[in-house]
C-alpha positions in Angstrom: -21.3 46.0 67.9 -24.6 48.2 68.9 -22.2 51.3 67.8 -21.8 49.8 64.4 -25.5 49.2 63.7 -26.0 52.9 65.1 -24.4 54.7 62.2 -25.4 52.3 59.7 -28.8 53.3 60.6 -28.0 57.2 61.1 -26.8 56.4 57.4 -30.0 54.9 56.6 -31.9 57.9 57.6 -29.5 60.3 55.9 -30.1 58.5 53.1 -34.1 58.7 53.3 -33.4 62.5 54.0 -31.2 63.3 51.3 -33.7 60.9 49.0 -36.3 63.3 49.9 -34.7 66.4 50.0 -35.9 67.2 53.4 -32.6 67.4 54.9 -32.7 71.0 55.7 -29.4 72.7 56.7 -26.9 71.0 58.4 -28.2 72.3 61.9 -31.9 71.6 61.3 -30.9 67.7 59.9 -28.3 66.9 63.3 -31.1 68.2 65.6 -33.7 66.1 63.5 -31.3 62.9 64.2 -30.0 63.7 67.7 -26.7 64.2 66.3 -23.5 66.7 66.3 -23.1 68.9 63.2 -19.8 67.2 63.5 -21.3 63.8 63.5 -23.3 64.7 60.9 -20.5 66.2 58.4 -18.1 62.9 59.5 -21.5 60.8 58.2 -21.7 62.5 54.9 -18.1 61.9 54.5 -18.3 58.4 55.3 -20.9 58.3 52.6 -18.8 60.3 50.2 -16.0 57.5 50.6 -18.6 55.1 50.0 -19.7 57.1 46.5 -22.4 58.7 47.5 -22.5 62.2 45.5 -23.6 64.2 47.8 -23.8 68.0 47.9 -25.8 70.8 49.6 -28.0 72.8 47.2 -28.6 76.3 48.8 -31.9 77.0 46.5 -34.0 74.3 48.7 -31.8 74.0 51.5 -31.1 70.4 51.8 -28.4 67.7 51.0 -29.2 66.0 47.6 -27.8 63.0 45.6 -26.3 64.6 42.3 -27.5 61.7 40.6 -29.6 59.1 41.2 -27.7 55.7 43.8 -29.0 53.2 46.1 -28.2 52.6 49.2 -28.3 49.0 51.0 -26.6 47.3 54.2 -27.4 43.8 55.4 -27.1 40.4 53.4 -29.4 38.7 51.5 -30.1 35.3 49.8 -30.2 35.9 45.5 -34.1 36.1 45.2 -34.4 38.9 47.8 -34.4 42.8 47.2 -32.6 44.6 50.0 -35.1 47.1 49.8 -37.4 44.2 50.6 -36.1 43.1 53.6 -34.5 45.0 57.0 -31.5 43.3 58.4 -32.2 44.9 61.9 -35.7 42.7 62.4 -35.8 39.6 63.5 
């Protein structure tokens, strides 16, 4: 099970990467996580299957969102946000 929440939070922090266009290039954003490149492109594929339209813009370096998603992974009761709330606490 700890292997499950693991990628779901690498995929979090791809996410806030991406978000922010900080990624960097594929080498400089697997070292920043600990990570393979090959980890790192199976990730963003995971996220692709999942919609996420992700590409790699070579002007600022960095993985970017061609247009604007959320991302969320956890349940919730129907009056909270899941960008409220972490599922990993508590």
């Amino acid at each position: 099970m700890n292997i499950i929440i693991k990628h779901i939070e690498i995929i979090e922090r791809v996410d806030q990467l991406i978000r922010l266009q900080a990624t960097g290039s594929p080498e400089d954003c697997s070292a920043r996580l600990g990570i393979s490149k090959t980890k790192l492109y199976r990730i963003i594929n995971i996220m692709r299957r999942l919609n996420a339209p992700i590409t790699y813009d070579l002007s600022i370096q960095s993985f970017v969102y061609e247009e604007t998603v959320s991302f969320a992974f956890g349940f919730y009761t129907k009056d909270q946000s899941p960008n409220k709330v972490n599922p990993f606490v508590g």
